[in-house]
PAVODREN-635073 format. One record per residue: x, y, z of N, C-alpha, C in turn; residue number from 1. Coordinates in Angstrom, 3 decimals. Atoms other than C-alpha are relative to their C-alpha. Layout:
# residues N
         nx         ny         nz        cax        cay        caz         cx         cy         cz     n
          X          Y          Z          X          Y          Z          X          Y          Z   NUM
...
# end
This chain:
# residues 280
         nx         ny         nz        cax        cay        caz         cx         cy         cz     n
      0.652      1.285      0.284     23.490      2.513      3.280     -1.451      0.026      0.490     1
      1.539     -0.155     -0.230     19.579      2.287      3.249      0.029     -1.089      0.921     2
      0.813      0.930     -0.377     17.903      0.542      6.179     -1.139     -0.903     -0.406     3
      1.109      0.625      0.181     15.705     -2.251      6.194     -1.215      0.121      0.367     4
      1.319     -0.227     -0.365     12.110     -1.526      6.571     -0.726     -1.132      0.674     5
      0.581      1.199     -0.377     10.876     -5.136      6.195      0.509     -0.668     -0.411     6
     -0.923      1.168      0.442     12.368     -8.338      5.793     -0.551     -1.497     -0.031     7
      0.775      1.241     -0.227     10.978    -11.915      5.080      0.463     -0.580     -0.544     8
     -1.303      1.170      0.114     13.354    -14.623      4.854     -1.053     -1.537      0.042     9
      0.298      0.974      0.511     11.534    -18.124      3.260     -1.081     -0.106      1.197    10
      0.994     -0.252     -0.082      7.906    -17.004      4.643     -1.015     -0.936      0.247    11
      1.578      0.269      0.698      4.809    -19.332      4.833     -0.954     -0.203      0.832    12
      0.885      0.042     -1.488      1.893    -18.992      6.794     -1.258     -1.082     -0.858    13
      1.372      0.629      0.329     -1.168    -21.800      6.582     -1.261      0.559      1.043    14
      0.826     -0.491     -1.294     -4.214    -21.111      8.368     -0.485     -1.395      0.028    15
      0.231      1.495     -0.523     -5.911    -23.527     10.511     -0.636     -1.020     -0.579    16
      0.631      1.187      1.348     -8.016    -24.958      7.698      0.570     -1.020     -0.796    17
     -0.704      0.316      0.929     -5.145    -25.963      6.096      0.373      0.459     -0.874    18
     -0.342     -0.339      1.371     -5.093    -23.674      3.286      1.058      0.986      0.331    19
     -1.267     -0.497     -0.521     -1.730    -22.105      2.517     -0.019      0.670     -0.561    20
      0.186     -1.460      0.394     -1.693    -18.190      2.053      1.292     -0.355     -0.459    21
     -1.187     -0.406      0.731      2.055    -18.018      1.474      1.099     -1.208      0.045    22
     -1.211      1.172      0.020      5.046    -20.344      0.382      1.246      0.678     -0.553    23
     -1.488     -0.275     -0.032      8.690    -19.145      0.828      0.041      1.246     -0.650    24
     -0.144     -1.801      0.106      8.390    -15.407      0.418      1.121      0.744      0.704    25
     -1.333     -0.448      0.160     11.229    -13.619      0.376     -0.066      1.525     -0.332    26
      0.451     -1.624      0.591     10.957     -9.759     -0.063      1.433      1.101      0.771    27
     -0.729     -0.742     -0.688     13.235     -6.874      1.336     -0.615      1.318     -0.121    28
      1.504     -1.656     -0.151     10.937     -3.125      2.049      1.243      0.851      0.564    29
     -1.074     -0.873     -0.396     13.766     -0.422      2.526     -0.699      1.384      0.554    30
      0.550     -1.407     -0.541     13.144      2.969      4.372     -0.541      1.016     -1.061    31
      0.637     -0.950      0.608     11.250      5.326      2.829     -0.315     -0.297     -1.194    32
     -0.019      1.202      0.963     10.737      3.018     -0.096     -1.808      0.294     -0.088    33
      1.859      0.229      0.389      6.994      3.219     -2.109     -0.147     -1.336     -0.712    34
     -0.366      1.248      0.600      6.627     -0.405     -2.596     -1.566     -0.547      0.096    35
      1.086      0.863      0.696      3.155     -2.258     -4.264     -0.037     -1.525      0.407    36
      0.586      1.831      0.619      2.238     -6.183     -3.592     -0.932      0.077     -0.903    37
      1.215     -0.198      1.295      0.335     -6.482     -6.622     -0.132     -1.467     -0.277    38
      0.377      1.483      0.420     -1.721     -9.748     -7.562     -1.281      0.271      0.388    39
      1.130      0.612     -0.024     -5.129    -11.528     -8.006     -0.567      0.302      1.228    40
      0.543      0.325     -1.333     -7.797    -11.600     -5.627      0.437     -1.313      0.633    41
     -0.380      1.515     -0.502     -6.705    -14.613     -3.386      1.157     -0.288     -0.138    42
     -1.369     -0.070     -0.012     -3.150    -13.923     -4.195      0.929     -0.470      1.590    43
     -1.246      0.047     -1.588     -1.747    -13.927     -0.288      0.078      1.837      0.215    44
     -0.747     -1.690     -0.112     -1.444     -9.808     -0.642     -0.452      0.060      1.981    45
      0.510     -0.621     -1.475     -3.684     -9.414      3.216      0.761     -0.874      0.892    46
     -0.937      0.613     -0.440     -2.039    -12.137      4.493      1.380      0.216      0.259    47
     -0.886     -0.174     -0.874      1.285    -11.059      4.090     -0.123      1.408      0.352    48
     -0.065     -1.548     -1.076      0.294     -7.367      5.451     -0.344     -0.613      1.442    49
     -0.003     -0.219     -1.811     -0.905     -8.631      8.854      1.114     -0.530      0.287    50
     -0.979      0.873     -0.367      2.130    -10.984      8.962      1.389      1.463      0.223    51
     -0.834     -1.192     -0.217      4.438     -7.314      9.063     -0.648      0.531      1.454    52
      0.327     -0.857     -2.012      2.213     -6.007     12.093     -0.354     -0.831      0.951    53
      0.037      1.294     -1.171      1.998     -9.060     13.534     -1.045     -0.172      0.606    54
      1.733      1.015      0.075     -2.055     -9.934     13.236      0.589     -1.451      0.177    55
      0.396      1.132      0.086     -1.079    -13.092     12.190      2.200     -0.326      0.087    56
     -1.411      0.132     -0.641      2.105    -14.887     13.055      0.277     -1.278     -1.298    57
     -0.521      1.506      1.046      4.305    -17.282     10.126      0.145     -1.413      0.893    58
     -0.091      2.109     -0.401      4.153    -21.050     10.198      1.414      0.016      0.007    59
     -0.917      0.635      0.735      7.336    -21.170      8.733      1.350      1.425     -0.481    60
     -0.902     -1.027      0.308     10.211    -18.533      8.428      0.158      1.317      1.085    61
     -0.509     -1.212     -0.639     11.638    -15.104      9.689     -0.880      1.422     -0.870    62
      0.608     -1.329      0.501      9.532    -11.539      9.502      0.803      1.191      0.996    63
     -1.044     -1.117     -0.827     11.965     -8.320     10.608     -0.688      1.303     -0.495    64
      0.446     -1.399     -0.304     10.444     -4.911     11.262      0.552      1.195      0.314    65
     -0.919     -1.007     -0.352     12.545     -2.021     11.127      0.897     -0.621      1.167    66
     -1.182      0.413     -0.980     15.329     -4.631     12.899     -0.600     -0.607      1.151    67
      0.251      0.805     -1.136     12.762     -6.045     15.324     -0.896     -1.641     -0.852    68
      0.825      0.990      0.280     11.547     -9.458     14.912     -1.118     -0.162      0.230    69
      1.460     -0.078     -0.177      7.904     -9.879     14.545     -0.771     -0.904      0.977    70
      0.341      0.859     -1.215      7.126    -11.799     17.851     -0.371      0.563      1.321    71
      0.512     -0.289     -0.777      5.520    -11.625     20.695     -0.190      1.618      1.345    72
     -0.998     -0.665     -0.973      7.970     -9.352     23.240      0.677      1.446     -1.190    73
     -0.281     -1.507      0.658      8.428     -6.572     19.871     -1.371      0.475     -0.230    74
      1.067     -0.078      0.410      4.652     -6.686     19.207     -0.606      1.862      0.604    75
      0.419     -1.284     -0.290      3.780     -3.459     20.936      0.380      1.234     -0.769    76
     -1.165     -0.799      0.819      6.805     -1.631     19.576     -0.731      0.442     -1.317    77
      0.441      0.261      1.602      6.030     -2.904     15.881     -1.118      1.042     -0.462    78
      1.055     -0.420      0.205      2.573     -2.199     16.087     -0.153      2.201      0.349    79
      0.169     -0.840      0.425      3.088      1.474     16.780      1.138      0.765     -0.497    80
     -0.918     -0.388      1.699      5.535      1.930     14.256     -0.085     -0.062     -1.100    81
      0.784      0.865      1.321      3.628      0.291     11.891     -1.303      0.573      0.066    82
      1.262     -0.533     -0.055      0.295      2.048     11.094     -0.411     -1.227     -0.921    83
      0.660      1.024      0.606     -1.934     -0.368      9.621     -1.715      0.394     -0.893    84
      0.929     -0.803      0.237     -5.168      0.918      7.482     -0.674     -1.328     -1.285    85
      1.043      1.513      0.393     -7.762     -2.081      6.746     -0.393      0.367     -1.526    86
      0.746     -0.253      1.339     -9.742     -2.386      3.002     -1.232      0.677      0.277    87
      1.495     -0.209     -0.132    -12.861     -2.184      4.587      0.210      0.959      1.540    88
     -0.561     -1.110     -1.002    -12.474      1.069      6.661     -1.360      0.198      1.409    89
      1.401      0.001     -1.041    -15.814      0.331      8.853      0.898     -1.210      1.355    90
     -0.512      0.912     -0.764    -13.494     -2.670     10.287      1.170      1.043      1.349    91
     -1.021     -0.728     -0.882    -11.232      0.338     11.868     -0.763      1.491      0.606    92
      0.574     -1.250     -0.660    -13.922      3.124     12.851     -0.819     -0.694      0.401    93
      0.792      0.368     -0.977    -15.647      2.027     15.732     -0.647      1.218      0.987    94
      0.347     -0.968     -0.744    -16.095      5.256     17.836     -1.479      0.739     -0.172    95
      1.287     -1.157      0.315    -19.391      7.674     18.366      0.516      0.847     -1.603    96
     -0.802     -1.173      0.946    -17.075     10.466     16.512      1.172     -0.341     -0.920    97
     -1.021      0.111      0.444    -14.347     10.836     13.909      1.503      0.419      1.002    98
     -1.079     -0.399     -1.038    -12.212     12.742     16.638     -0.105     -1.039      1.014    99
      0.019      0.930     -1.259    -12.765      9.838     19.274      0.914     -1.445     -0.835   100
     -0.930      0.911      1.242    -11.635      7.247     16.251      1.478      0.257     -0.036   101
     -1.545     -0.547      0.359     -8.538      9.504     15.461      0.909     -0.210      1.293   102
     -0.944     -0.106     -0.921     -7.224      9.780     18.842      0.238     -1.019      1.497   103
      0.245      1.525     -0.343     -8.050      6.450     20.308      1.216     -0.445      0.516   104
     -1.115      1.021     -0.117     -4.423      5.122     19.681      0.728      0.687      1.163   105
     -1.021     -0.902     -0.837     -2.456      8.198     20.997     -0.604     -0.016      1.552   106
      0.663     -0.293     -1.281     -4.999      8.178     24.190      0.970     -1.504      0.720   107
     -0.247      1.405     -0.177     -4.039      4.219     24.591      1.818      0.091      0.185   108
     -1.382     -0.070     -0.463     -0.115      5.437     24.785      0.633      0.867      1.014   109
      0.093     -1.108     -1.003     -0.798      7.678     27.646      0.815      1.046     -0.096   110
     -0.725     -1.420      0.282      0.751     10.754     26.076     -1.172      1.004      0.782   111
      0.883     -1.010     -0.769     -0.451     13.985     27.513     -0.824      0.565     -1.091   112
      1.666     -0.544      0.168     -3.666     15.813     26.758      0.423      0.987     -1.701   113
     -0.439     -0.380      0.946     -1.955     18.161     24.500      0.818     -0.559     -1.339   114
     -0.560      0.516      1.150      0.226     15.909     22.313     -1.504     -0.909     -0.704   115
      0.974      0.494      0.586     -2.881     13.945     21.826     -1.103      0.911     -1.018   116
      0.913     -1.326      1.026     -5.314     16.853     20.316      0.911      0.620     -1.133   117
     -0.465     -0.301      1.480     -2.353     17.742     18.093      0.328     -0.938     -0.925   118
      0.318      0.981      0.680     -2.030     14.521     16.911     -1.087     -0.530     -0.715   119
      0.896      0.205      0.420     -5.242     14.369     16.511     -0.571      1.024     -1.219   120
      0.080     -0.843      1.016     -5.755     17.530     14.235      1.069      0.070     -1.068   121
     -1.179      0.206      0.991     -2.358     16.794     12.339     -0.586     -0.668     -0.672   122
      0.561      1.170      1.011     -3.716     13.639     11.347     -1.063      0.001     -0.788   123
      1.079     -0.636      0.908     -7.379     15.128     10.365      0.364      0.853     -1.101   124
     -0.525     -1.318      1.041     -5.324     18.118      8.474      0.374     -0.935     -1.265   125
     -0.324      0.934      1.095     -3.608     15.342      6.757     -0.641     -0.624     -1.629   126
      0.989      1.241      0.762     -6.352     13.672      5.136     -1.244      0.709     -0.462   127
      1.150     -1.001     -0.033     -8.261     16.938      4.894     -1.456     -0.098      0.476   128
      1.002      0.215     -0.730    -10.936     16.108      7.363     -0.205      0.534      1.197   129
      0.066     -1.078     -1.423    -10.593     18.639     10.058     -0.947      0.431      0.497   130
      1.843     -0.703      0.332    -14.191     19.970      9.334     -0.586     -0.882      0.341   131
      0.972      1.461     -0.424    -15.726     16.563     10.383      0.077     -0.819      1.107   132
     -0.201      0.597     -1.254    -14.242     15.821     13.482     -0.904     -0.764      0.808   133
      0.489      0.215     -0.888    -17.352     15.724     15.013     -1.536     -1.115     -0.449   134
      0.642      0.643      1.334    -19.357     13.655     12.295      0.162     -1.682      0.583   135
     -0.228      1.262     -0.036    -20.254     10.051     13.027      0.578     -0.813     -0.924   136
     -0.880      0.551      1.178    -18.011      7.626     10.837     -0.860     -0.377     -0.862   137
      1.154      0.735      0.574    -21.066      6.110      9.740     -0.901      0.812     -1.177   138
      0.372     -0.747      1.221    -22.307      9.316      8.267      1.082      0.777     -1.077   139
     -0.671      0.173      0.549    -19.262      9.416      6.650     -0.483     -0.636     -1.369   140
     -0.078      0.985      1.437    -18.883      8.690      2.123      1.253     -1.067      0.401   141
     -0.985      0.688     -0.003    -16.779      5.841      1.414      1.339      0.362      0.023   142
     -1.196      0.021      0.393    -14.129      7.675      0.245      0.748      1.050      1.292   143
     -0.401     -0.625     -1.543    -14.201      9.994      3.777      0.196     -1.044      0.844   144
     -0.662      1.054     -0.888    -13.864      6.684      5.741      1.173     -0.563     -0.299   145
     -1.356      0.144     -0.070    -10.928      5.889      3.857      0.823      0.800      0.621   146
     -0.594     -1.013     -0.490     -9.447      8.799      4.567      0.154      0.033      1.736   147
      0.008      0.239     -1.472    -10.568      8.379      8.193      0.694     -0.691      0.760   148
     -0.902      1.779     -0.566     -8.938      4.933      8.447      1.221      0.829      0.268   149
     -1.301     -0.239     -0.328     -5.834      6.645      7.589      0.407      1.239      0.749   150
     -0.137     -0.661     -1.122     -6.074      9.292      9.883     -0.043     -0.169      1.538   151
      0.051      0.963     -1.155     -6.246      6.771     12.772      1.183     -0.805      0.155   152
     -1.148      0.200     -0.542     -3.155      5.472     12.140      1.339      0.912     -0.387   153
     -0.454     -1.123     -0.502     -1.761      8.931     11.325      0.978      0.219      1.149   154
     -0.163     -0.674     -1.256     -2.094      9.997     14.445      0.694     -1.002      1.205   155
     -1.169      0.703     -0.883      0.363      6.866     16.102      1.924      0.579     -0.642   156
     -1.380     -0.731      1.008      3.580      8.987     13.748      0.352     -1.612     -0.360   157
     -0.807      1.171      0.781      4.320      5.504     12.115      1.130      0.156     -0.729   158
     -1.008      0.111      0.532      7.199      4.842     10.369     -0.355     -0.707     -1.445   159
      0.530      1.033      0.756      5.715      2.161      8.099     -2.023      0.695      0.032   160
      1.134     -0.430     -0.299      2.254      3.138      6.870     -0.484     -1.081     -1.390   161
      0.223      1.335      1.277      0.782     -0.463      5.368     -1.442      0.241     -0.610   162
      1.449      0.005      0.487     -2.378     -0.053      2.877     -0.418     -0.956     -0.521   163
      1.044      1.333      1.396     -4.834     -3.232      1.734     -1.012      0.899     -0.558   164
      0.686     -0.127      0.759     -6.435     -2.432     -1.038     -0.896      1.791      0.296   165
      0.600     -0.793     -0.656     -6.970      1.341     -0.537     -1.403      0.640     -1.164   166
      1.477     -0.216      1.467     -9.201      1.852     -4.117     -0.954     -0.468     -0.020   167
      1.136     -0.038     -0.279    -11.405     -0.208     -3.183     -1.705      0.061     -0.333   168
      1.245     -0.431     -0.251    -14.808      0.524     -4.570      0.052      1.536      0.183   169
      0.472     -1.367     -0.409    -13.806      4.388     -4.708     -0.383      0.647     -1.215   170
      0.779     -1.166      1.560    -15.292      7.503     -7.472      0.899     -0.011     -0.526   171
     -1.805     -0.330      1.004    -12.604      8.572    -10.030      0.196      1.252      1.239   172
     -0.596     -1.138     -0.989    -12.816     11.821     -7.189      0.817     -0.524      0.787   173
     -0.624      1.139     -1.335    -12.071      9.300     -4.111      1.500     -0.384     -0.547   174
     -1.103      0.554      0.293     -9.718      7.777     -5.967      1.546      0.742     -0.480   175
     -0.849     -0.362      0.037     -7.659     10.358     -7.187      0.551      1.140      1.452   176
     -0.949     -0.976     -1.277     -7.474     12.733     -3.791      0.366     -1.465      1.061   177
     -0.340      1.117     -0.648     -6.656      9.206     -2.119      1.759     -0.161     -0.625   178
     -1.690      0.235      0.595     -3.101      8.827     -4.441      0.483      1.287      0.599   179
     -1.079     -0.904     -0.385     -2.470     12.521     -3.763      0.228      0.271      1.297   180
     -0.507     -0.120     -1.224     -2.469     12.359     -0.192      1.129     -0.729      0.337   181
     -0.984      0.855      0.379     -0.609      9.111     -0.433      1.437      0.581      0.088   182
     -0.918     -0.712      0.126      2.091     10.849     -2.112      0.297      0.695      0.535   183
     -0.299     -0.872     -0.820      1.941     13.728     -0.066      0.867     -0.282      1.231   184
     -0.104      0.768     -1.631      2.099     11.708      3.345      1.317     -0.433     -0.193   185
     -1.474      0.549     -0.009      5.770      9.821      1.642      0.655      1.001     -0.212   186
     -0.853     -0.952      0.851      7.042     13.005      0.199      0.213      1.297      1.698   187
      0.216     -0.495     -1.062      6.255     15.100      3.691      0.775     -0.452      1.222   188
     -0.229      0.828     -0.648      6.711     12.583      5.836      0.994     -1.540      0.305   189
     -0.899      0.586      0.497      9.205     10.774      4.474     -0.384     -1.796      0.862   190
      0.373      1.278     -0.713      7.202      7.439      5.754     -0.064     -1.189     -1.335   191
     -0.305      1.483      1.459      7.895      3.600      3.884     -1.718      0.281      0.093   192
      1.500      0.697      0.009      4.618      2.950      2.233      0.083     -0.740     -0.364   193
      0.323      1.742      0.528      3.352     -0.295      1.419     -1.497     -0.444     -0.033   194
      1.974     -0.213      0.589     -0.026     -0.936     -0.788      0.041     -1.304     -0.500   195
      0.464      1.831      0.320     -1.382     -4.567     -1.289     -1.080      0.818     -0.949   196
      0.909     -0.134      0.617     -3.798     -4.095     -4.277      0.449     -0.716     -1.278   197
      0.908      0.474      1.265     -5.692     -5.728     -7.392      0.370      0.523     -1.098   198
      0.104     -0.946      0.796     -5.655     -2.546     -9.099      1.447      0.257     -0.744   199
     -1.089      0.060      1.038     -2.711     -2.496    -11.733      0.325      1.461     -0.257   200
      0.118     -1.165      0.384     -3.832      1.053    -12.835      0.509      1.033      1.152   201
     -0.312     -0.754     -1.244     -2.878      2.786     -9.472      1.731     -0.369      0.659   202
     -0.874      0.573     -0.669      0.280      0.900     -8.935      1.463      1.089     -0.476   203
     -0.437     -1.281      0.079      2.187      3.806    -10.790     -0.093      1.093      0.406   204
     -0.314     -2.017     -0.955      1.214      6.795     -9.150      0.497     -0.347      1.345   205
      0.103     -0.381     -1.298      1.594      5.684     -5.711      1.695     -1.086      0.749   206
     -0.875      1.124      0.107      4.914      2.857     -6.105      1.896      0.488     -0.742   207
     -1.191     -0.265      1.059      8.505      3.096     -7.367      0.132     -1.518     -0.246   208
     -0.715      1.391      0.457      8.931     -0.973     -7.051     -0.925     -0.390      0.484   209
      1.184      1.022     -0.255      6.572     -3.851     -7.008      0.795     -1.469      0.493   210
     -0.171      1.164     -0.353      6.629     -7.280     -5.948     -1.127     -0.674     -0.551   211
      1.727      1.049      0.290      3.838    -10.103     -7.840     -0.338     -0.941      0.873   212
      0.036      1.128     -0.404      2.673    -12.080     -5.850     -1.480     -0.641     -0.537   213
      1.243      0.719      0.969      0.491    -14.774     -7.368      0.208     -1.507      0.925   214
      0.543      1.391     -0.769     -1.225    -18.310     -5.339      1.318      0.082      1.102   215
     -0.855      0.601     -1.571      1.057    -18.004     -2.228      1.414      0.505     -0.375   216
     -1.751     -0.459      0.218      4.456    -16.797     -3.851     -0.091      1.179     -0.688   217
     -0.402     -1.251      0.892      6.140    -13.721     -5.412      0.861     -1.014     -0.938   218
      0.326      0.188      1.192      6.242    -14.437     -8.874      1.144      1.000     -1.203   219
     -0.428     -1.326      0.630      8.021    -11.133    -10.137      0.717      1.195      1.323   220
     -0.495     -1.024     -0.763     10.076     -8.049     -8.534      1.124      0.907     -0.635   221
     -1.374     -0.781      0.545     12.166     -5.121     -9.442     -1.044      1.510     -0.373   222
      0.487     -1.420     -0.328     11.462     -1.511    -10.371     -1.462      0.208     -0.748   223
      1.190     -0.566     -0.097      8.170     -0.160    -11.055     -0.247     -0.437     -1.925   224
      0.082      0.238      1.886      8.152      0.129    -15.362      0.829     -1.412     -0.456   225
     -0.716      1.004      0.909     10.558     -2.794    -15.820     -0.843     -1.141      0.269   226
      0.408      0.401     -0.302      8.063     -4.767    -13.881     -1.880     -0.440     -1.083   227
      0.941     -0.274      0.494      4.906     -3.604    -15.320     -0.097      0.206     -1.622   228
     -0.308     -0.471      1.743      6.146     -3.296    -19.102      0.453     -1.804     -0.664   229
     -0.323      1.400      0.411      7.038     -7.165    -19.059     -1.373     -1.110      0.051   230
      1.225      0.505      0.245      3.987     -8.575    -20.454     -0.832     -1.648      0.384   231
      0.067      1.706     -0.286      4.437    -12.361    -20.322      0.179     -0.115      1.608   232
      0.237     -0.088     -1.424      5.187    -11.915    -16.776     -1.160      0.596      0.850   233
      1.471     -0.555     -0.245      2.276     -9.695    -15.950     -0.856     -1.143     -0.126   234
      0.482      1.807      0.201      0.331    -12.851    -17.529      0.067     -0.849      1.034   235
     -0.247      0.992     -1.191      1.972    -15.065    -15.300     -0.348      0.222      1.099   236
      0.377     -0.186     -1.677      1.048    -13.369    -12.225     -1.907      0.256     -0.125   237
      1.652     -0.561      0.167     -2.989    -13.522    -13.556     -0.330      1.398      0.364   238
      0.107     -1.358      0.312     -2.704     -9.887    -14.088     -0.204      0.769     -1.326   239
     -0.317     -0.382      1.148     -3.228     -7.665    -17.002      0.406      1.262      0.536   240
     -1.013     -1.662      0.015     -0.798     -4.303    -17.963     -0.846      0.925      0.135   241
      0.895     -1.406     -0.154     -2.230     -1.048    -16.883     -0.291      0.251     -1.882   242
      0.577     -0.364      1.196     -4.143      0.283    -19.883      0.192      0.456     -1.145   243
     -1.009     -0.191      0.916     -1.743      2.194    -21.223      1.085     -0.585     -0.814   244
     -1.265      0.713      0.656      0.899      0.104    -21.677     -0.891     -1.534     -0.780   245
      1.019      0.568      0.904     -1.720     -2.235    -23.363     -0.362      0.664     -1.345   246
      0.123     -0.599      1.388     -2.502      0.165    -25.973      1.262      0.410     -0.607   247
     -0.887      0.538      0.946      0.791      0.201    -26.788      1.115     -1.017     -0.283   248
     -0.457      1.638      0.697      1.783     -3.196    -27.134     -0.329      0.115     -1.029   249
      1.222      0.127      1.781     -1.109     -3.403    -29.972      0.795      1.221     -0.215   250
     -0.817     -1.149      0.942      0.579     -0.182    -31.195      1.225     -0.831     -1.083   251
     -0.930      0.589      0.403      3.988     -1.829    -31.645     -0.350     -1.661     -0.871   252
      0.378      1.325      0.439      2.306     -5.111    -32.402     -0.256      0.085     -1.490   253
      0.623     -0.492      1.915      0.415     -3.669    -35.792      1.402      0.512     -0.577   254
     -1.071     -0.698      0.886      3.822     -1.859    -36.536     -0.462      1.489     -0.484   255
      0.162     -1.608      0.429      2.350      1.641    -36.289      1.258      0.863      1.218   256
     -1.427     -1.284     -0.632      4.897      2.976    -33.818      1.314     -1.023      0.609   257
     -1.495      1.159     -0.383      8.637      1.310    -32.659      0.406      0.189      1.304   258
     -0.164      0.080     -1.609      9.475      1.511    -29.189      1.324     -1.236      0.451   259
     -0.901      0.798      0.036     13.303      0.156    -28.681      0.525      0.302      1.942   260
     -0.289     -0.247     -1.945     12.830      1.213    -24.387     -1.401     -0.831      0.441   261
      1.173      0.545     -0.850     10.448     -0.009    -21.895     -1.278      0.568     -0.631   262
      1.334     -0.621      0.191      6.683      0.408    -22.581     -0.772      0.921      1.051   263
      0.598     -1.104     -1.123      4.732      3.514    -20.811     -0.816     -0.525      0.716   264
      0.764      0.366     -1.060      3.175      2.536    -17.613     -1.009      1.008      0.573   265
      0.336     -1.098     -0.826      1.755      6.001    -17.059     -0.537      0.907     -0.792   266
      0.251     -0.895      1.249     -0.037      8.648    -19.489      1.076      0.864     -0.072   267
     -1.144     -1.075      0.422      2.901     11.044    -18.803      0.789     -0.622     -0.570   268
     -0.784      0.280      0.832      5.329      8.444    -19.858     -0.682     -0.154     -1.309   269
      0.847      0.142      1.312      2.956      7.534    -22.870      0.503      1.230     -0.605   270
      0.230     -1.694      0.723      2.665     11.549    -23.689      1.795     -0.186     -0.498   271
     -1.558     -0.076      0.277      6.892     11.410    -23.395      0.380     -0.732     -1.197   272
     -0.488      0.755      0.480      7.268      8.591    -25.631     -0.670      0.717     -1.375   273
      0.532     -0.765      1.563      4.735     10.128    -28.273      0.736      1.296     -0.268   274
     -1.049     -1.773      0.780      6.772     13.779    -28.138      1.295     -0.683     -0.733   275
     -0.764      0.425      0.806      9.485     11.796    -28.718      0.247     -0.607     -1.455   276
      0.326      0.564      1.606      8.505      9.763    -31.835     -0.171      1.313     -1.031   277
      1.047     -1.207      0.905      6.857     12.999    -33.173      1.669      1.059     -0.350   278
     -0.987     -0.873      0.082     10.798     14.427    -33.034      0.943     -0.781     -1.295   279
     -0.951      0.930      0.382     12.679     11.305    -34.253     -0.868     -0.288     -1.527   280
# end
């Protein structure tokens, strides 16, 4: 039976302004699980990531963390079990150096001298930044401070490794050695991920199941293509379908090709669905 990763039982946090990020959220994040919040800017997605590492604490409901409750007296725990890796990766490199950044956390859990320096080069190896150790973050590209971010919480061995918005503003380069580490890091490391993002187009390579959340609620949930192939729902969550599966809606729409399965979320499924037609 799969453990629970994360758990959030009728959810809602306001902030002190009054305005209300989330209303009665409900989710379940299983171990080793590649799971997407996907929605609008202003959706609630950052909101409910700090509400898992326990930044920000619910108005209103129950948040469970690999079995600990997200309160005060597990907060230490949580937090380094939970790696956490900001949008804006300048908010999490503060140090002179990239090696003073990286090994920050592990120093702060008074491990010895040696587990720390291999933690600290695991986590650079990781993210292929080994060569820069000694490199101010600052003269760091964007898409090396991402990378940086997540080699900072690396190097705490998380269990849970939560990403806002890790695309970001990155190149098509950035962006694609950013998914394949990703992948690497769950497939290696057999660690839950969990990616809050905008980006529709990314939510296939790096996801098996989504969740919508749209103005304060989830909206939508279930596996990855059955999610993303249901159009009117996409809609509803002020989203549009990755690109692909857009071009063939209008495919099926004109009546140039028939499609009696889900629509391709992915160019490989696309490519699959066209070998297939091209047989049938």
């Amino acid at each position: 039976m799969q453990k629970l990763a994360v758990e959030m039982n009728n959810v809602e946090f306001i902030y002190p302004d009054g305005l209300r990020a989330l209303s009665d959220v409900n989710l379940k994040i299983y171990e080793g699980e590649r799971v997407v919040i996907l929605g609008p800017n202003g959706a609630g997605k950052s909101t409910l990531l700090m509400l898992i590492n326990g930044l920000l604490k619910s108005t209103r409901g129950n948040v469970y963390v690999l079995g600990l409750s997200v309160e005060g007296k597990n907060l230490m725990e949580i937090r380094r079990r939970v790696g956490f890796v900001f949008q804006n990766p300048d908010d999490q490199l503060f140090c002179p150096t990239l090696w003073e950044d990286v090994i920050f956390g592990p120093l702060n859990m008074g491990l010895s001298k040696d587990e720390v320096e291999y933690r600290g080069y695991e986590a650079l190896k990781a993210v292929g930044l080994e060569n820069l150790k000694d490199r101010p973050p600052h003269h760091l590209s964007l898409g090396e401070k991402k990378r940086a971010a997540i080699a900072t919480a690396l190097a705490m061995h998380p269990q849970i490794l939560i990403l806002d918005e890790p695309t970001a503003n990155l190149d098509p380069l950035g962006y694609i050695e950013l998914v394949k580490i990703l992948n690497q890091l769950h497939k290696e490391r057999k660690v839950t991920l969990i990616t809050a993002t905008c980006d529709i187009n990314i939510a296939p390579l790096i996801a098996d199941r989504v969740y919508l959340l749209n103005k304060g609620k989830i909206v939508g949930e279930g596996l990855l293509r059955e999610v993303l192939s249901n159009l009117k729902l996409i809609n509803y969550a002020n989203l549009q379908p990755p690109i692909i599966t857009q071009l063939f809606a209008n495919l099926v729409k004109l009546g140039i090709i028939k499609l009696d399965k889900l629509l391709p979320v992915t160019i490989d499924e696309a490519i699959n669905e066209i070998m297939q037609l091209k047989k049938d």
